[in-house]
Biopython code that builds the backbone (N, CA, C, O; Angstrom):
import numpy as np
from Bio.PDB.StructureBuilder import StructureBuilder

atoms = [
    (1, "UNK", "N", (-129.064, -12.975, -15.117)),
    (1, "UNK", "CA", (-129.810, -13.912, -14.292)),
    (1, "UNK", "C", (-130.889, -13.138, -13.544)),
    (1, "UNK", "O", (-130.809, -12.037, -13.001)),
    (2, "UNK", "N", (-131.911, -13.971, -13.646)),
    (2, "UNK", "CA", (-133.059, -13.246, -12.607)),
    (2, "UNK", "C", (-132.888, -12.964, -10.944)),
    (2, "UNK", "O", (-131.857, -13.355, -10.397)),
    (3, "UNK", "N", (-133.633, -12.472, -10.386)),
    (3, "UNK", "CA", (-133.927, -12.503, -9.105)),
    (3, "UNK", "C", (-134.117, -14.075, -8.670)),
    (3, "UNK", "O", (-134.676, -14.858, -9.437)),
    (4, "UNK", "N", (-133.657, -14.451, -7.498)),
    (4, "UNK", "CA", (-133.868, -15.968, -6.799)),
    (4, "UNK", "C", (-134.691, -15.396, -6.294)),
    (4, "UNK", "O", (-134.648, -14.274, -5.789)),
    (5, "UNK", "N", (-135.963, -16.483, -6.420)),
    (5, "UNK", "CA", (-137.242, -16.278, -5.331)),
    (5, "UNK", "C", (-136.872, -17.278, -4.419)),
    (5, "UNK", "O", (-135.907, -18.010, -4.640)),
    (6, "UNK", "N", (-137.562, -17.365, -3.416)),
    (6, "UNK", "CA", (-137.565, -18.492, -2.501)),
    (6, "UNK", "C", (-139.370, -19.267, -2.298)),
    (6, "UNK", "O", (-140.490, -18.769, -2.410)),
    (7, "UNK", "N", (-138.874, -20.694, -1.956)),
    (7, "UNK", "CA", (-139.835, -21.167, -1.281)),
    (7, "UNK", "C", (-140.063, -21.156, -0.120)),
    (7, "UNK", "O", (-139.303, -21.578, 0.751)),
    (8, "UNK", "N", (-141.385, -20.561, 0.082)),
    (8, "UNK", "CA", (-140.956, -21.316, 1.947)),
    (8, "UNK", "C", (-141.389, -22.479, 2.186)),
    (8, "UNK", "O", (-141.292, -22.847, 3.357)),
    (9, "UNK", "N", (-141.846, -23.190, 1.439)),
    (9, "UNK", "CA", (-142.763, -24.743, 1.987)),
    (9, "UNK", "C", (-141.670, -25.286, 1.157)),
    (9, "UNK", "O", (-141.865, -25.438, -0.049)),
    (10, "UNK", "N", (-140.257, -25.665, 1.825)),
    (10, "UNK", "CA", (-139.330, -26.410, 0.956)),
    (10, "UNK", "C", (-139.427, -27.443, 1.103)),
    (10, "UNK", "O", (-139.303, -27.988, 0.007)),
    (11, "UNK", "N", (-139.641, -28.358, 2.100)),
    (11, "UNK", "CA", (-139.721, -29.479, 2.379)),
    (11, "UNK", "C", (-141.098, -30.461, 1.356)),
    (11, "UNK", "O", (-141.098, -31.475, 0.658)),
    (12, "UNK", "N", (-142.054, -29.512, 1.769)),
    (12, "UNK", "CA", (-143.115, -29.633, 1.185)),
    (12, "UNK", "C", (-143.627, -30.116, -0.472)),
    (12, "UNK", "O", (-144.202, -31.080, -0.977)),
    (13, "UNK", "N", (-143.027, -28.800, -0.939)),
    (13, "UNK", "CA", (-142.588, -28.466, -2.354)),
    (13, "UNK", "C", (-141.574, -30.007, -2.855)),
    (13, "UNK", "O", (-142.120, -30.890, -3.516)),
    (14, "UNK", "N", (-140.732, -30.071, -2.612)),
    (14, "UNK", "CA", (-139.509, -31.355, -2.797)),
    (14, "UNK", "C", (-140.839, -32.304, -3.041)),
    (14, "UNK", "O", (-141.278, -32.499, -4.175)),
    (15, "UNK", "N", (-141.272, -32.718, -2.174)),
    (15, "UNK", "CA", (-142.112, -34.265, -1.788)),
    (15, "UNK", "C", (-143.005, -33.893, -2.870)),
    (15, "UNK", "O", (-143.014, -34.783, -3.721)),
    (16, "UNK", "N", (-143.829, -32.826, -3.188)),
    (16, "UNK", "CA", (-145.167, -32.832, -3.188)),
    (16, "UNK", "C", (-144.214, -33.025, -5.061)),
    (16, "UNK", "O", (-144.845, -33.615, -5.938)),
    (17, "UNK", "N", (-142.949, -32.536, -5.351)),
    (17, "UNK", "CA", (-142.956, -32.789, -6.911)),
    (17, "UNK", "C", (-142.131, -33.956, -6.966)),
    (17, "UNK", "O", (-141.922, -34.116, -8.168)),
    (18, "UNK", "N", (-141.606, -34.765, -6.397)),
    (18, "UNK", "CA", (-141.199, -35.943, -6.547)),
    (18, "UNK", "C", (-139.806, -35.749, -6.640)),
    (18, "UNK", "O", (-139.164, -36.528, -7.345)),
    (19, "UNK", "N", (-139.208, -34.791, -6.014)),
    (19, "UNK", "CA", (-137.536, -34.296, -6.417)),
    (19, "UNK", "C", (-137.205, -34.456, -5.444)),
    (19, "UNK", "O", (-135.993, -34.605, -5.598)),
    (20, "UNK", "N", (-137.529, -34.601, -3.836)),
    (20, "UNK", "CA", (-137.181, -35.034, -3.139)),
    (20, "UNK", "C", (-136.886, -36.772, -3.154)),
    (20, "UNK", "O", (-135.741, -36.993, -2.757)),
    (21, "UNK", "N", (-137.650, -38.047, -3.518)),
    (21, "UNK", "CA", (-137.712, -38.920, -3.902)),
    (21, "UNK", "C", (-136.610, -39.240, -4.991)),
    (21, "UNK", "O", (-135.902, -40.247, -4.945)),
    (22, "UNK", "N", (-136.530, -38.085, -6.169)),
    (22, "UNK", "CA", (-135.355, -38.591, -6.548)),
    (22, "UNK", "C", (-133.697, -38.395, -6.099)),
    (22, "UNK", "O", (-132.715, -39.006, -6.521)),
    (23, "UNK", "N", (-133.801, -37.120, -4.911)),
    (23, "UNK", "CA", (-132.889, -36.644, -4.724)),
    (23, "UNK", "C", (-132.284, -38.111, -3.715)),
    (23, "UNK", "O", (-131.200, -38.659, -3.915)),
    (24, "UNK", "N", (-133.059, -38.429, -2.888)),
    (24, "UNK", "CA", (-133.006, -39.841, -1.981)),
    (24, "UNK", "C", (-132.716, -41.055, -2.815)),
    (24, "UNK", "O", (-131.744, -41.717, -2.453)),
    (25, "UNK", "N", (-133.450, -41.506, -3.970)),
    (25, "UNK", "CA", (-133.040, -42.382, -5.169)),
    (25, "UNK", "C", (-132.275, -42.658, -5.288)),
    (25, "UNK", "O", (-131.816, -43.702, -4.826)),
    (26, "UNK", "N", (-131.402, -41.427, -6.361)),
    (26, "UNK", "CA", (-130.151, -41.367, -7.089)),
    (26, "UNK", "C", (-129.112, -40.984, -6.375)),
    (26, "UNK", "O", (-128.037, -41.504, -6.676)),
    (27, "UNK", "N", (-129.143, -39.796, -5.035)),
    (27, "UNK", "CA", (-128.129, -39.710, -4.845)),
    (27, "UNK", "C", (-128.051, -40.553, -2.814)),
    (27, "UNK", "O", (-127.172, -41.277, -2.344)),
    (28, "UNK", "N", (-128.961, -40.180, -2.336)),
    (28, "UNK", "CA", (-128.441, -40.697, -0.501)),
    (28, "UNK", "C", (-128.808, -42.343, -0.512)),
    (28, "UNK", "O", (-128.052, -43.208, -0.069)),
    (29, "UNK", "N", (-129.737, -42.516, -0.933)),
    (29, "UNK", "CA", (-130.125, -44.029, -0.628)),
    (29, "UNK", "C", (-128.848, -44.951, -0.999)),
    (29, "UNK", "O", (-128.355, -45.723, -0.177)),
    (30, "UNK", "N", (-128.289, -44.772, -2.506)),
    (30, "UNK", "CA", (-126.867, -45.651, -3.150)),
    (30, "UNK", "C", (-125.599, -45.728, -1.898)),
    (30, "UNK", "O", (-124.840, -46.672, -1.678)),
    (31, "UNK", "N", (-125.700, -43.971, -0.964)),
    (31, "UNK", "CA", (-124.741, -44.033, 0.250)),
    (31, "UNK", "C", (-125.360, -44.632, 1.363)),
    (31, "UNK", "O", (-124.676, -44.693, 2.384)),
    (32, "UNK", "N", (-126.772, -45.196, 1.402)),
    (32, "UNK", "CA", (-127.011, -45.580, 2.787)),
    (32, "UNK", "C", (-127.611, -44.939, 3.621)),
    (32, "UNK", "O", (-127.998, -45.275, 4.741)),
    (33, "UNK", "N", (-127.737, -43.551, 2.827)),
    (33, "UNK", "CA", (-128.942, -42.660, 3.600)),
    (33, "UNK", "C", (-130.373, -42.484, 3.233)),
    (33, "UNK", "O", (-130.822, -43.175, 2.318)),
    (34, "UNK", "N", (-131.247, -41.504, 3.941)),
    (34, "UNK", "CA", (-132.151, -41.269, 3.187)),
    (34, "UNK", "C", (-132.638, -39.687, 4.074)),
    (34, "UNK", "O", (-132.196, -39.644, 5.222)),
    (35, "UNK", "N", (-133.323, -38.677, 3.714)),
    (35, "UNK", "CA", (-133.576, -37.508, 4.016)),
    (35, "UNK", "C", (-135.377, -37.446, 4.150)),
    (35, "UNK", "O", (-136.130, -37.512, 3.178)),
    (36, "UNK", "N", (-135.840, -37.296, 5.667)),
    (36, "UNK", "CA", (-137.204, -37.358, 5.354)),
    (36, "UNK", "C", (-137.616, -35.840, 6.048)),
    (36, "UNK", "O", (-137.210, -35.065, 6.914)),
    (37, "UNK", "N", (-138.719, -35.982, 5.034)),
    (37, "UNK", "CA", (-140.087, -34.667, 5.954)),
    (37, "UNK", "C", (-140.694, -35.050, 6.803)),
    (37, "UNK", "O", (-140.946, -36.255, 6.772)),
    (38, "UNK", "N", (-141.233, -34.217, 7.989)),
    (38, "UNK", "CA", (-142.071, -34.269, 8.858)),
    (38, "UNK", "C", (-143.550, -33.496, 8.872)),
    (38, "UNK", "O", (-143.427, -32.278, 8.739)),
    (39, "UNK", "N", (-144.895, -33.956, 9.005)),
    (39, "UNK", "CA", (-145.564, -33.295, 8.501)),
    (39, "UNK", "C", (-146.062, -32.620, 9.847)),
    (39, "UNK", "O", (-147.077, -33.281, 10.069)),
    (40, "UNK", "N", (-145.959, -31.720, 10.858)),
    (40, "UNK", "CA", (-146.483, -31.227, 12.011)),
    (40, "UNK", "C", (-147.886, -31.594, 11.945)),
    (40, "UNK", "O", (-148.484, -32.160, 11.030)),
    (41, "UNK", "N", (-148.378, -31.115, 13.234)),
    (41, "UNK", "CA", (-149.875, -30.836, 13.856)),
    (41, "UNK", "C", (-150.756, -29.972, 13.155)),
    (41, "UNK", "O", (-151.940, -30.138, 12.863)),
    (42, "UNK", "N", (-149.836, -28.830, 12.887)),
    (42, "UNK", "CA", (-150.295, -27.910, 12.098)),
    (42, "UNK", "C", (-150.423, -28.039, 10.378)),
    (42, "UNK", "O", (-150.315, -27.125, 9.561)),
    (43, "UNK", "N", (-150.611, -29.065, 10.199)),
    (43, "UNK", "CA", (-150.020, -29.174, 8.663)),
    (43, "UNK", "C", (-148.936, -28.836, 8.157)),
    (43, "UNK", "O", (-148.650, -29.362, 7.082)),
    (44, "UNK", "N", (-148.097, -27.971, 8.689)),
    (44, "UNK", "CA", (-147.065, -27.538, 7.863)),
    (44, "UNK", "C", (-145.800, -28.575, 7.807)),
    (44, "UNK", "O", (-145.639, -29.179, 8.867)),
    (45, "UNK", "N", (-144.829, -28.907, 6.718)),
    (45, "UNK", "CA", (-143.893, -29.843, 6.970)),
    (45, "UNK", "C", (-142.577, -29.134, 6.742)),
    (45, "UNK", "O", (-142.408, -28.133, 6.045)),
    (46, "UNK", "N", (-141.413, -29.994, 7.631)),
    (46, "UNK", "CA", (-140.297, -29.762, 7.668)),
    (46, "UNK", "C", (-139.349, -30.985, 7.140)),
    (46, "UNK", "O", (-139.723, -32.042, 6.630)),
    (47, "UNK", "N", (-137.923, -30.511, 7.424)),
    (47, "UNK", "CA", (-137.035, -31.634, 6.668)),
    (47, "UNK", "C", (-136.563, -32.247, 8.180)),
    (47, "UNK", "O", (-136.188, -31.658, 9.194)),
    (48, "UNK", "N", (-136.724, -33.519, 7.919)),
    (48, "UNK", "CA", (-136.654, -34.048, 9.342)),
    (48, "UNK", "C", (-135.015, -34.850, 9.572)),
    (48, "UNK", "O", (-134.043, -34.097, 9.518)),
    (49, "UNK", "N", (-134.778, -36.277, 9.809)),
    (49, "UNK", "CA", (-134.019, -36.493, 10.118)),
    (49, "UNK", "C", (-133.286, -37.307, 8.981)),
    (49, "UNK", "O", (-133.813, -38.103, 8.204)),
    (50, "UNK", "N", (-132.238, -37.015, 9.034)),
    (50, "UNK", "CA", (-131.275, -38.294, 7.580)),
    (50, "UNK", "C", (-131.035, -39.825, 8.481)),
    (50, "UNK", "O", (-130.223, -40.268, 9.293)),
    (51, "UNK", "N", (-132.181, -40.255, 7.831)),
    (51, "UNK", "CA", (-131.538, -41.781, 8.517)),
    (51, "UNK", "C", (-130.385, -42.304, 7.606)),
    (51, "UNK", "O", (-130.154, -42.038, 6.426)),
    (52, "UNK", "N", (-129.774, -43.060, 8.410)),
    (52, "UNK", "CA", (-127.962, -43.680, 8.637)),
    (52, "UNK", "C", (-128.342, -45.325, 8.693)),
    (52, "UNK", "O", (-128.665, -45.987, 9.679)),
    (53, "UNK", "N", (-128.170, -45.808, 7.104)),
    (53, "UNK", "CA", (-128.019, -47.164, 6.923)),
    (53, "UNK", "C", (-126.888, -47.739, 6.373)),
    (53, "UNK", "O", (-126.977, -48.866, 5.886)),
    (54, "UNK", "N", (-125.712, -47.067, 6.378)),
    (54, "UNK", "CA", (-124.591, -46.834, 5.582)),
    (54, "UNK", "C", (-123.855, -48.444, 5.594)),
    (54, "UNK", "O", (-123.641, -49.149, 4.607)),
    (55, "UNK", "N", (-123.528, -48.785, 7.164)),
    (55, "UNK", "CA", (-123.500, -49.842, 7.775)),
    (55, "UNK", "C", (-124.525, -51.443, 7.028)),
    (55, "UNK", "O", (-124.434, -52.628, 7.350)),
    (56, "UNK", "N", (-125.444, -50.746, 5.946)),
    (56, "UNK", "CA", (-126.217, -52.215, 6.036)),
    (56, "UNK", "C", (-126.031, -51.849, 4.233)),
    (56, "UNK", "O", (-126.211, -50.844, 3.545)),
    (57, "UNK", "N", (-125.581, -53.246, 3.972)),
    (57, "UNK", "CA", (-124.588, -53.459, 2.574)),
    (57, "UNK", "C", (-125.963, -53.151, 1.477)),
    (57, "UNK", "O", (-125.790, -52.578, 0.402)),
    (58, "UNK", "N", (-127.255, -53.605, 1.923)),
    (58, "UNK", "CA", (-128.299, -53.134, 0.731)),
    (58, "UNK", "C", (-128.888, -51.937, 1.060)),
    (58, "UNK", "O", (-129.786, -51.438, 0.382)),
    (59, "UNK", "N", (-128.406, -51.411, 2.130)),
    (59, "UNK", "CA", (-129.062, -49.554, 1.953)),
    (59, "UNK", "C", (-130.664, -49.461, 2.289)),
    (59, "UNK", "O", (-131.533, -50.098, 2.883)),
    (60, "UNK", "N", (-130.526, -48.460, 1.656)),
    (60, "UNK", "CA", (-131.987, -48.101, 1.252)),
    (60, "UNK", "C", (-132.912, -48.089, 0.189)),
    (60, "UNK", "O", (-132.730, -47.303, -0.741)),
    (61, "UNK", "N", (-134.039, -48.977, 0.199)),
    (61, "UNK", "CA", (-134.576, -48.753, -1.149)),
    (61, "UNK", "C", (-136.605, -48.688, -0.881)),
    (61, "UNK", "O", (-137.207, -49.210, 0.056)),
    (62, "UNK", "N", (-137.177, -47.941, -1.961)),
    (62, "UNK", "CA", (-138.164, -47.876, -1.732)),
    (62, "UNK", "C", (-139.173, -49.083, -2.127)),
    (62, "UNK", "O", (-139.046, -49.687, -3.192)),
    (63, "UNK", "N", (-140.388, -49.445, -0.994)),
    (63, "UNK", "CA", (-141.411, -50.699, -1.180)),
    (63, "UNK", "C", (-141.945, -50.075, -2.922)),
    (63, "UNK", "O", (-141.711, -49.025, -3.521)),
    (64, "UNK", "N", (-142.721, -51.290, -3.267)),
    (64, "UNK", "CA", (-143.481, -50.746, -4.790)),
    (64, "UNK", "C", (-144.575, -49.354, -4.425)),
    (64, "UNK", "O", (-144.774, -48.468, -5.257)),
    (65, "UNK", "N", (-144.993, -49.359, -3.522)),
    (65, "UNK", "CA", (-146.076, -48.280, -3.435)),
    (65, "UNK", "C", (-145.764, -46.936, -3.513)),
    (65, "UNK", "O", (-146.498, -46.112, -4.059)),
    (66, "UNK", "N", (-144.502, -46.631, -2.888)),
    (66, "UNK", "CA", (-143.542, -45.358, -2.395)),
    (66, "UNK", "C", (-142.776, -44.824, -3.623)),
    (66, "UNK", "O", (-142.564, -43.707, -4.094)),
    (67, "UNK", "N", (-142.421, -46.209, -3.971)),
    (67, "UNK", "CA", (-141.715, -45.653, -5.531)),
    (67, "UNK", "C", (-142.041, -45.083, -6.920)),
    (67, "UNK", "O", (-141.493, -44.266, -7.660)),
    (68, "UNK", "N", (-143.694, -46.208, -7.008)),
    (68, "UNK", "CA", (-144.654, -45.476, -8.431)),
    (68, "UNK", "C", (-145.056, -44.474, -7.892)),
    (68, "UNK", "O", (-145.377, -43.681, -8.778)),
    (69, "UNK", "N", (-145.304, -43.853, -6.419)),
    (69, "UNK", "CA", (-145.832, -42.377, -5.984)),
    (69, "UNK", "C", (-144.750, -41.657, -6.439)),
    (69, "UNK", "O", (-144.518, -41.046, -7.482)),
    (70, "UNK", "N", (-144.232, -41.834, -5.571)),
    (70, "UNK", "CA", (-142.510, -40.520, -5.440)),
    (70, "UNK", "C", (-142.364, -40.950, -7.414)),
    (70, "UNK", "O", (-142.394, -39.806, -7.868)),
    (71, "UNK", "N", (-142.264, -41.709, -8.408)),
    (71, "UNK", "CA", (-141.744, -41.302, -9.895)),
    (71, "UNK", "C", (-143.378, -40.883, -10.316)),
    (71, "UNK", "O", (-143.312, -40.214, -11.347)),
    (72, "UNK", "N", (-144.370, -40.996, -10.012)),
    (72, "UNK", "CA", (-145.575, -39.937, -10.877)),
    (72, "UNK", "C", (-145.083, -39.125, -10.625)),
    (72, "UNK", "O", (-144.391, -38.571, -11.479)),
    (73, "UNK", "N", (-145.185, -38.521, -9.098)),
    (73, "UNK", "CA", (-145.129, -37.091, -8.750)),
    (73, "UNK", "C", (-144.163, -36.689, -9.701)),
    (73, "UNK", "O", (-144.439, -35.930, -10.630)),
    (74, "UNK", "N", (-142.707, -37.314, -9.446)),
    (74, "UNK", "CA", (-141.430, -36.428, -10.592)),
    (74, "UNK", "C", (-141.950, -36.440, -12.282)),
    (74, "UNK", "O", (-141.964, -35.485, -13.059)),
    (75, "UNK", "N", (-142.228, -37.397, -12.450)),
    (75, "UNK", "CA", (-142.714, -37.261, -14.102)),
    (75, "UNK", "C", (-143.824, -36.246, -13.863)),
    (75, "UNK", "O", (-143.712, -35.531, -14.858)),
    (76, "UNK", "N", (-144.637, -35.847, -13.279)),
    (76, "UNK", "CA", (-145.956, -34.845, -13.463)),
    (76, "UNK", "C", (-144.955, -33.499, -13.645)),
    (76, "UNK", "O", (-145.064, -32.706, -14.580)),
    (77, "UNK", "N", (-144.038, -33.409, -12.650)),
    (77, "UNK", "CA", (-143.846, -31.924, -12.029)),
    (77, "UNK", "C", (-142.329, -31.667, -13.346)),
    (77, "UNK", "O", (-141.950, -30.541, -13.670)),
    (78, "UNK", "N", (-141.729, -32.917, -13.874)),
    (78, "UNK", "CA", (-140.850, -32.692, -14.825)),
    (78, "UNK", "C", (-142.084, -31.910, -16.617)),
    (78, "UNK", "O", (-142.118, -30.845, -17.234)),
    (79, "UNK", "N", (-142.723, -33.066, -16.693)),
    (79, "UNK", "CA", (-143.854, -32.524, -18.067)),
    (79, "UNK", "C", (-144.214, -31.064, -17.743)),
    (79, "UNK", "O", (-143.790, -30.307, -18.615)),
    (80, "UNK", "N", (-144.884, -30.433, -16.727)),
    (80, "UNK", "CA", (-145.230, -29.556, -16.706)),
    (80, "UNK", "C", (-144.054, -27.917, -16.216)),
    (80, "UNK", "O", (-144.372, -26.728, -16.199)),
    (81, "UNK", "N", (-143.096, -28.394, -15.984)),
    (81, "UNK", "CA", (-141.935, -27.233, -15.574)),
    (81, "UNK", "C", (-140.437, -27.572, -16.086)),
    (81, "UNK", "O", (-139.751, -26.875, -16.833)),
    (82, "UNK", "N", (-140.090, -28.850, -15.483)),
    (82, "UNK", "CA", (-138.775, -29.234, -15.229)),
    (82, "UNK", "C", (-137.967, -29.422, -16.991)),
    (82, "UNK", "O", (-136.817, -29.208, -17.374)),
    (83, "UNK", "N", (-139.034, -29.840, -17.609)),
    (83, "UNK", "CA", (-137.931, -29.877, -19.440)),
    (83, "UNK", "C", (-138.020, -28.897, -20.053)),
    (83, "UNK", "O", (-137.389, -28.693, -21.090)),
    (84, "UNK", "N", (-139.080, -27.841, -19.364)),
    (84, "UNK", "CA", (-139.092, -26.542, -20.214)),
    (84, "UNK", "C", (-137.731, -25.714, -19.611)),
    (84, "UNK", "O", (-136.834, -25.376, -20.384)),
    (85, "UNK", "N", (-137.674, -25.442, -18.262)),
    (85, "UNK", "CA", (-136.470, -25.737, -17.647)),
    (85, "UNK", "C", (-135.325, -25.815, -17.868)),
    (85, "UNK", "O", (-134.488, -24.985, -17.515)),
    (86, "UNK", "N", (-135.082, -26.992, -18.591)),
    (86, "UNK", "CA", (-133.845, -28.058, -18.471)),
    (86, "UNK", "C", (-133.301, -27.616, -20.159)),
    (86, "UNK", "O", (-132.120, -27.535, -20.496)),
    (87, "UNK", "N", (-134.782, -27.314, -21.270)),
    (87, "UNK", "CA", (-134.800, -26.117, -22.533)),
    (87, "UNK", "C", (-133.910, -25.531, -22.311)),
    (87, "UNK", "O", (-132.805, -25.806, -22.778)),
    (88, "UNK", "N", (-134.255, -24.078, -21.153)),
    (88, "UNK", "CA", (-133.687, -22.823, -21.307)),
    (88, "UNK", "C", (-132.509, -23.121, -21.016)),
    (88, "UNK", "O", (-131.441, -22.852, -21.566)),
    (89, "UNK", "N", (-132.806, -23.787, -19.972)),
    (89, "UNK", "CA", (-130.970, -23.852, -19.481)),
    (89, "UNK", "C", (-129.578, -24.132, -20.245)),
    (89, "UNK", "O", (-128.422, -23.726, -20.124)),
    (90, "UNK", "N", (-130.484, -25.321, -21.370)),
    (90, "UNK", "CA", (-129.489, -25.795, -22.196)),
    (90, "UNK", "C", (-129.327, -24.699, -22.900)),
    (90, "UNK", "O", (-128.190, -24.227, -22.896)),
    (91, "UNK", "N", (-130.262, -24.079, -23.595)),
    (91, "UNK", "CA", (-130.105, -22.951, -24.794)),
    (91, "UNK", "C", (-129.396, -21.712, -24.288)),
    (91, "UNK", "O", (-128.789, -21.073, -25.148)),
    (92, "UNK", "N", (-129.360, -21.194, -22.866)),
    (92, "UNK", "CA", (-128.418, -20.115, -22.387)),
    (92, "UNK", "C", (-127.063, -21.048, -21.670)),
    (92, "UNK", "O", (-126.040, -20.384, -21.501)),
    (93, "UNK", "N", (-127.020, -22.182, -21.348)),
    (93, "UNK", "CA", (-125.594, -22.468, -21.012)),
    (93, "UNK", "C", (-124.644, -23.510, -22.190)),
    (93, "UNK", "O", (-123.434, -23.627, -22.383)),
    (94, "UNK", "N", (-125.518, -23.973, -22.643)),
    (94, "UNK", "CA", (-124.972, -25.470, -23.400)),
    (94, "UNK", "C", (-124.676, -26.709, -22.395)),
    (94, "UNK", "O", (-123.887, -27.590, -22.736)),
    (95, "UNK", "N", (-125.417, -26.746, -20.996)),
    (95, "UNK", "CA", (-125.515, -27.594, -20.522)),
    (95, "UNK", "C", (-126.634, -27.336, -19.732)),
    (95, "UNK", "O", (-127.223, -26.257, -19.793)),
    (96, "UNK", "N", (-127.064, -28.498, -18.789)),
    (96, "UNK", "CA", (-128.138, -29.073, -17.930)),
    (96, "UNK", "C", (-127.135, -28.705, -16.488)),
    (96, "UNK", "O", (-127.190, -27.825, -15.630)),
    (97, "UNK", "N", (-126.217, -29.880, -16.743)),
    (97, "UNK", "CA", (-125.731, -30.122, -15.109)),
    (97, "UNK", "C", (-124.758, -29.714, -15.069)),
    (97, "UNK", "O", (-124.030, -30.172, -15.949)),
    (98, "UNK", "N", (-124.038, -28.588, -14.055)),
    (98, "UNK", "CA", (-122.656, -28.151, -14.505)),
    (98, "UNK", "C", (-122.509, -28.990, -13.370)),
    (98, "UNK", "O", (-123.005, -29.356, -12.304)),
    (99, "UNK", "N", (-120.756, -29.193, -14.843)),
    (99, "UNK", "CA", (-119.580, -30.383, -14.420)),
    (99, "UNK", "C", (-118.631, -29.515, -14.125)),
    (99, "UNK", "O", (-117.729, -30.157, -13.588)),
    (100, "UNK", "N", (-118.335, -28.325, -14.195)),
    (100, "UNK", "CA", (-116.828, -27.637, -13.757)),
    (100, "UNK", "C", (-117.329, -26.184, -12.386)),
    (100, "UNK", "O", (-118.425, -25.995, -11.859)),
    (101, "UNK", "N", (-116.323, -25.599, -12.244)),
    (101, "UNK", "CA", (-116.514, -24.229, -11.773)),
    (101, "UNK", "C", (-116.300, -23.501, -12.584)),
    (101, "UNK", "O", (-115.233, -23.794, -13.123)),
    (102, "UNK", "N", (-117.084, -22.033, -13.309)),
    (102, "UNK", "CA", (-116.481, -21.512, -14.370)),
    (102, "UNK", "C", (-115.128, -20.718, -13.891)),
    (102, "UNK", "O", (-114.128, -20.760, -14.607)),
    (103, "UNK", "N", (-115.131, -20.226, -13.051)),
    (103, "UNK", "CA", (-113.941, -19.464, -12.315)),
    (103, "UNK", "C", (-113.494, -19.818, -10.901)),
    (103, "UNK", "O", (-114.242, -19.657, -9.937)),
    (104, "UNK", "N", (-112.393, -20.249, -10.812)),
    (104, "UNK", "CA", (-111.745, -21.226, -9.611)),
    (104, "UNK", "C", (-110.681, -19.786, -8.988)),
    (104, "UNK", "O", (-110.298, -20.009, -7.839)),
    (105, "UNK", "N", (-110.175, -18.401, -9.569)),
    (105, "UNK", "CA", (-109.390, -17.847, -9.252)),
    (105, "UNK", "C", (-110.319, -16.324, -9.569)),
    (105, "UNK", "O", (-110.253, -15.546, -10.520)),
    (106, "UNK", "N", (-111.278, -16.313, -8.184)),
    (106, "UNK", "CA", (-111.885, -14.964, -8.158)),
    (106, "UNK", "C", (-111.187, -13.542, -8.340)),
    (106, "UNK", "O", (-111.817, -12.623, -8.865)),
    (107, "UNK", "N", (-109.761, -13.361, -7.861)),
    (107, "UNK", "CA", (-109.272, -12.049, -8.290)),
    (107, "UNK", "C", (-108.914, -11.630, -9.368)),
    (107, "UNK", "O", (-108.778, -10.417, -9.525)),
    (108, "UNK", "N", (-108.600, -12.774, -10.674)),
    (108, "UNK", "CA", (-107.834, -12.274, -11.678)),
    (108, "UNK", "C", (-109.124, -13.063, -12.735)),
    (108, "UNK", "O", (-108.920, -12.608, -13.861)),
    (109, "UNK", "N", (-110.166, -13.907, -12.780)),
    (109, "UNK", "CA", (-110.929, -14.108, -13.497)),
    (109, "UNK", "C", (-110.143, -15.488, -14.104)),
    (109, "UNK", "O", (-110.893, -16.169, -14.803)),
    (110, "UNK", "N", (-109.418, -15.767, -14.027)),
    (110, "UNK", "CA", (-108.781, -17.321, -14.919)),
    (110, "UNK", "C", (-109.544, -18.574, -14.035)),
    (110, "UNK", "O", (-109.836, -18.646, -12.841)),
    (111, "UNK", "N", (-109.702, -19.387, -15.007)),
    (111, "UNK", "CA", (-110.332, -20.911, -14.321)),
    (111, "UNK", "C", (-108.522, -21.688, -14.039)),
    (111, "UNK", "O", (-108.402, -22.812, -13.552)),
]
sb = StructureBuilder()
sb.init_structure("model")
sb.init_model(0)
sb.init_chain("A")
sb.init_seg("    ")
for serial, (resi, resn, name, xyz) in enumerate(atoms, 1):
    if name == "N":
        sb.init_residue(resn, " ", resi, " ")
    sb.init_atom(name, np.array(xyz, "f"), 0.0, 1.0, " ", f" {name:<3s}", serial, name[0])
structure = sb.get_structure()
């Protein structure tokens, strides 16, 4: 495995490729949440507050305008990185999304 780089404009980065939008989509909005950025004075943005709709039986969902933005952005930033990506990954793991832990018993190596 390579070196992990980091981002520092994480918040930023998320929104600006539409993975934040889906991360809110598919996984917090269905619970009633949602996870937003804040864009400062300074331009720079942060991850701001998880609003709590858990309590209201239709949740969260995005108006038409918010939603064809937030899925271009993910379809742009998937065509150009994310399936080449999602390639390697398959071809060095035989999967995309891991479903298990490979090793659950760190001293002796057995799952």
């Amino acid at each position: 495995m390579k070196k992990i780089k980091k981002i520092k404009e994480a918040a930023a980065f998320l929104r600006d490729a539409g993975l934040l939008f889906e991360f809110n989509r598919t996984i917090l909005h269905p619970l009633g949440l949602a996870l937003e950025t804040v864009i400062e004075d300074d331009g720079s943005e942060t991850f701001g507050k998880i609003w709590d709709c858990r309590d209201d039986p239709e949740g969260i969902i995005y108006n038409d305008e918010c939603y064809e933005s937030g899925a271009k952005k993910l379809e742009c930033y998937m065509q150009e990185h994310g399936k080449k990506i999602w390639k390697s990954r398959f071809e060095s793991l035989d999967y995309i999304v891991q479903k298990k832990h490979i090793v659950t018993n760190v001293e002796d190596g057995k799952e």
